[in-house]
N, CA, C and O of each residue as an XYZ file, in Angstrom:
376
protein
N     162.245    146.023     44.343
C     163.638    146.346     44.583
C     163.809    147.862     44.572
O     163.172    148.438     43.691
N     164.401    148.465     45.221
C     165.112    149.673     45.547
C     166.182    149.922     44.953
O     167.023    149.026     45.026
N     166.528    151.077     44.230
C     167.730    151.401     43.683
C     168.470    152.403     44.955
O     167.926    153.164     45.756
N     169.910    152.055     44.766
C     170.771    153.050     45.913
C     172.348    152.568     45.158
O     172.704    151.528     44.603
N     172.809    153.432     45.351
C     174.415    154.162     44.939
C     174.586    152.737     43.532
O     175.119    151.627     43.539
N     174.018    153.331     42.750
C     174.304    152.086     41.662
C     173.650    150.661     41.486
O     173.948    149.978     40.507
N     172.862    150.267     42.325
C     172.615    148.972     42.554
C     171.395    148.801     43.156
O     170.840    149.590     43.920
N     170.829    147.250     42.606
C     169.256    147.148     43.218
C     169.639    146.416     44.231
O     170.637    145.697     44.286
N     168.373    146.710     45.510
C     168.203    145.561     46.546
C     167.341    145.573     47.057
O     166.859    146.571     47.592
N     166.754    144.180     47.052
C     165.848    143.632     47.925
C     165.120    143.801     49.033
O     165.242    142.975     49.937
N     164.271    144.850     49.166
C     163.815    144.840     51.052
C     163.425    143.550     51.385
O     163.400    143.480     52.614
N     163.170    142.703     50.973
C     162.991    141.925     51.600
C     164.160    140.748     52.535
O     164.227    140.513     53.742
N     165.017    140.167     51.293
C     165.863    138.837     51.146
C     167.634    140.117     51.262
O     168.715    139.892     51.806
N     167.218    141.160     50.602
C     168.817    141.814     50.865
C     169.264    141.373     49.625
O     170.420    141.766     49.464
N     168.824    140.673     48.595
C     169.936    140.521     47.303
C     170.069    141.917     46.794
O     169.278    142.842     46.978
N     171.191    141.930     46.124
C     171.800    143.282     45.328
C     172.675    142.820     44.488
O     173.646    142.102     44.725
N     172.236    143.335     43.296
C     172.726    143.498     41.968
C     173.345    144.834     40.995
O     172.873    145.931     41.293
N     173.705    144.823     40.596
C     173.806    146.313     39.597
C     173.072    146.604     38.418
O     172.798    145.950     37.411
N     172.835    147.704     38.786
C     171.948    148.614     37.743
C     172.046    148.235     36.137
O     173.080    148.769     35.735
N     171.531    147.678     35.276
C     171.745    147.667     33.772
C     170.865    148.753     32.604
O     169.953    149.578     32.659
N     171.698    148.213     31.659
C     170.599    149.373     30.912
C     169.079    148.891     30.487
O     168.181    149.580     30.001
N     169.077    147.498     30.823
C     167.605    146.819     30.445
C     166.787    147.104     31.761
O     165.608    146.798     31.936
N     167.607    147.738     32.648
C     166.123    147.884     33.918
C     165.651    148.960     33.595
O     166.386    149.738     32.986
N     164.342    149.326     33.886
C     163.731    150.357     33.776
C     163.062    150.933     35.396
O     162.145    150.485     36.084
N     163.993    152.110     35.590
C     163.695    152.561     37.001
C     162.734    153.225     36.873
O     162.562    153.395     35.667
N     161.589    153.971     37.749
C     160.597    154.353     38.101
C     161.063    154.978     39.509
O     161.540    154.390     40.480
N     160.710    156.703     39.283
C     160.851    157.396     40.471
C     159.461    157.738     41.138
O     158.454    158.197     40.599
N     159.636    157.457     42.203
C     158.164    157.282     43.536
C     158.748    158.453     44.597
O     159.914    158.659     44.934
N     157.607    159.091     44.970
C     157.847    160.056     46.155
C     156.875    158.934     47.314
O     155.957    158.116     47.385
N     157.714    159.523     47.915
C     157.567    158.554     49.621
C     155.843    159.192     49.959
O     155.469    160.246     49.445
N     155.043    158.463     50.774
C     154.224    158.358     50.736
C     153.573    158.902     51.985
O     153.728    158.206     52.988
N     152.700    160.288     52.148
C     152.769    161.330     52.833
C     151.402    160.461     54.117
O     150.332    160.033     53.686
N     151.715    160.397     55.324
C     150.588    160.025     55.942
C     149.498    160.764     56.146
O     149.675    161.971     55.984
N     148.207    160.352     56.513
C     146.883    160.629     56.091
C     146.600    161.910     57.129
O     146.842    161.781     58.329
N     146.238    162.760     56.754
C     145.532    163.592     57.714
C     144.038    163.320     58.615
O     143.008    162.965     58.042
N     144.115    163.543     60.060
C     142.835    163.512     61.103
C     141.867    164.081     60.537
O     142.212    165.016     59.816
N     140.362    163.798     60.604
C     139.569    164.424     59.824
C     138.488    164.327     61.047
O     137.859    163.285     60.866
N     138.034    164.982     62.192
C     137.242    164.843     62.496
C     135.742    165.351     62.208
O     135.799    166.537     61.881
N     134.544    164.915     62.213
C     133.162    165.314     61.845
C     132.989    165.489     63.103
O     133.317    164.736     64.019
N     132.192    167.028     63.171
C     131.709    167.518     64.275
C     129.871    166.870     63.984
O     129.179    167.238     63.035
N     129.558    166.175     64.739
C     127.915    165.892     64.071
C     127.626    165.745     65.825
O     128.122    165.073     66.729
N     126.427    166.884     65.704
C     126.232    167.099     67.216
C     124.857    166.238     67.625
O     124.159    166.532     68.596
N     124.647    165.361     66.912
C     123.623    164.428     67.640
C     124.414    163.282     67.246
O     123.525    162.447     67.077
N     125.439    162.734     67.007
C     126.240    161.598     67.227
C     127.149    161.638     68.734
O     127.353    160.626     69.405
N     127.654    163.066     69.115
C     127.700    162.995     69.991
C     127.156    163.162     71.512
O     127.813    162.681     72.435
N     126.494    163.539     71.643
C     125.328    163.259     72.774
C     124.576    161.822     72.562
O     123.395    161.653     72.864
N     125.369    160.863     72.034
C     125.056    159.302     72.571
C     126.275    158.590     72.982
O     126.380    157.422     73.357
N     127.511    159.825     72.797
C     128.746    159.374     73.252
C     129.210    158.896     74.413
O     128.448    159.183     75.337
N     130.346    158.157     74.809
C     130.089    157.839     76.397
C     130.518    158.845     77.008
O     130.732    159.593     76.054
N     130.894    159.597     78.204
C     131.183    160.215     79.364
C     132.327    159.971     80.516
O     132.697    158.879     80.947
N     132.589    160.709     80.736
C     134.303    160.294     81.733
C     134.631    161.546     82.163
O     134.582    162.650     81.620
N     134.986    161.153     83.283
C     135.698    162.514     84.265
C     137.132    162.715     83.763
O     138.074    161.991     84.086
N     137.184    163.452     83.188
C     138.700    164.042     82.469
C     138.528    165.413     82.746
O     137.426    165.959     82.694
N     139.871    166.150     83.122
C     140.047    167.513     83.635
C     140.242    168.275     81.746
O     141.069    167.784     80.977
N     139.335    169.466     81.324
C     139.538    169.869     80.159
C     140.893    170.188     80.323
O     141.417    169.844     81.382
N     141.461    170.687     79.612
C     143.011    171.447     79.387
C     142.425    172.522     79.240
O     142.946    173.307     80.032
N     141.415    173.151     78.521
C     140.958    174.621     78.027
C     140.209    175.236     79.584
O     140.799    175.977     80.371
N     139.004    174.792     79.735
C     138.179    175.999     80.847
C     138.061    174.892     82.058
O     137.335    175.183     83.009
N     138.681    173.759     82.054
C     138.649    172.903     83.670
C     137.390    172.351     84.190
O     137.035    171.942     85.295
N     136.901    172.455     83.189
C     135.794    171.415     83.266
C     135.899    169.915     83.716
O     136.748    169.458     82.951
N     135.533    169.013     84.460
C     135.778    167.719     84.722
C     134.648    167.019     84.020
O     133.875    166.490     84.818
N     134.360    166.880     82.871
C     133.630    165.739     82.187
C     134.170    165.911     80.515
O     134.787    166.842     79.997
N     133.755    164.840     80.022
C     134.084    164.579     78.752
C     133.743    163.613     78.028
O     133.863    162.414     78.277
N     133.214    164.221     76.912
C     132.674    162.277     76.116
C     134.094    162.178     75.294
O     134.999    162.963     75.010
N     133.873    161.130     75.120
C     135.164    160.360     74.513
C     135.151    159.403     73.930
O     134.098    158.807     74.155
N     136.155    158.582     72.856
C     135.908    157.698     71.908
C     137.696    157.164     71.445
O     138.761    157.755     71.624
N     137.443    156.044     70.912
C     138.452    155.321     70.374
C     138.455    155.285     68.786
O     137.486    154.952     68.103
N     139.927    155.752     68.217
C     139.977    155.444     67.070
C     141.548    154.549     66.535
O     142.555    154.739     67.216
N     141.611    153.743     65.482
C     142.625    153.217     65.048
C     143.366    153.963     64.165
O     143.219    153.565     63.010
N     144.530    155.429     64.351
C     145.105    155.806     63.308
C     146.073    155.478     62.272
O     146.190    155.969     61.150
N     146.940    154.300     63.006
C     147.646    153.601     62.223
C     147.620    152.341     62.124
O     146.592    151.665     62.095
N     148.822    151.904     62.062
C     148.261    150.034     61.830
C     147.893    149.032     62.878
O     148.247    149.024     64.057
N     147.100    148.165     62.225
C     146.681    147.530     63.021
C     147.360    146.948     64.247
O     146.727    146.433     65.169
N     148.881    147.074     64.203
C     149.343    146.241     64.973
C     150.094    147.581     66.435
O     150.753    147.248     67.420
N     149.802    148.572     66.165
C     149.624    149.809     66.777
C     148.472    150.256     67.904
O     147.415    150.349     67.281
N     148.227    150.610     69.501
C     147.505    150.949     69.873
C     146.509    152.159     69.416
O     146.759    153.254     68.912
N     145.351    151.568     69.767
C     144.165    152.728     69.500
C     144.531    154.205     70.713
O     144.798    154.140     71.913
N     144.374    155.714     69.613
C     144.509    156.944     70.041
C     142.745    157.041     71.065
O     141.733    156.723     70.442
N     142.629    157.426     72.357
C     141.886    157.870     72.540
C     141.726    158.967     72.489
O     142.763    159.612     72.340
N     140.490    159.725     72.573
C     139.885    161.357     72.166
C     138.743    161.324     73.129
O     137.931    160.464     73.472
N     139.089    163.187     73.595
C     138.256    163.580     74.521
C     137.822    164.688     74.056
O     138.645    165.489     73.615
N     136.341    165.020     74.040
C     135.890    166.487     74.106
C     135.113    166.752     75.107
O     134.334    165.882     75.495
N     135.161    167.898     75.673
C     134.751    168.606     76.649
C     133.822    168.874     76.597
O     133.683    169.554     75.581
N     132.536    168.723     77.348
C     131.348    168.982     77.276
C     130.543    170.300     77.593
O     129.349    170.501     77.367
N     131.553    171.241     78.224
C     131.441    172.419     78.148
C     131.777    173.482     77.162
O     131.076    174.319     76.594
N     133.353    173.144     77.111
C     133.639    173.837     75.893
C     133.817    173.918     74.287
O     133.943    174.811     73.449
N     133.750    172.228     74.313
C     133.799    171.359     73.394
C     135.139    170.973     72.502
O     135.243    170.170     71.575
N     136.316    172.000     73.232
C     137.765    171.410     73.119
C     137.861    170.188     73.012
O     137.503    169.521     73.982
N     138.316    169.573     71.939
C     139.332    167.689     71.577
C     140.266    168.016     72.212
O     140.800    169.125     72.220
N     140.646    166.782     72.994
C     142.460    166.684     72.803
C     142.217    165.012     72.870
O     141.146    164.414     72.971
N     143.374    164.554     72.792
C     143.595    162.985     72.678
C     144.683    162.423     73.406
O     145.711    162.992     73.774
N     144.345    161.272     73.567
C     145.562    160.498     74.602
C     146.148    159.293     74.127
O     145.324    158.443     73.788
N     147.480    158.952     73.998
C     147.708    157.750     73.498
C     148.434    156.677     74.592
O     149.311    156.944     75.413
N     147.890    155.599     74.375
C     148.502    154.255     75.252
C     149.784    154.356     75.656
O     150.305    153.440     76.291
């Protein structure tokens, strides 16, 4: 239950009640999402796959590239491109 202007409620069902002195509230800071962490490991990528993608940086037309899941499961996968020349990331989403 959630406390707001005096009173608990339910995320789930929506019941709401009022605050007593036998509850014991607990203050929570909201919960900061995860930071991208990529590993540069240069013999993982040279087994990566390959694709004609225009760089954004020096215009290169190739790129290995890969799929990752950043949020929930029920969320499309971010694709990622690096440039095989310059080795600029950028990423594309669905």
């Amino acid at each position: 239950m959630i406390a707001s202007a005096g009173q608990m409620k339910c995320r789930k069902c929506g019941y709401i009640r009022q605050i007593t002195d036998k509850d014991d509230l607990k203050r929570t800071k909201l919960r900061k999402e995860k930071e991208i962490t990529i590993v540069d490991d240069t013999e993982e990528i040279a087994t990566l796959p390959t694709i004609k993608a225009k760089c954004p940086e020096c215009g290169n037309n190739t790129a290995y590239w890969w799929l990752r899941q950043l949020r929930s499961a029920d969320e499309s996968e971010v694709r990622f491109f690096r440039c095989t020349k310059c080795s600029k990331t950028w990423r594309e989403y669905d």
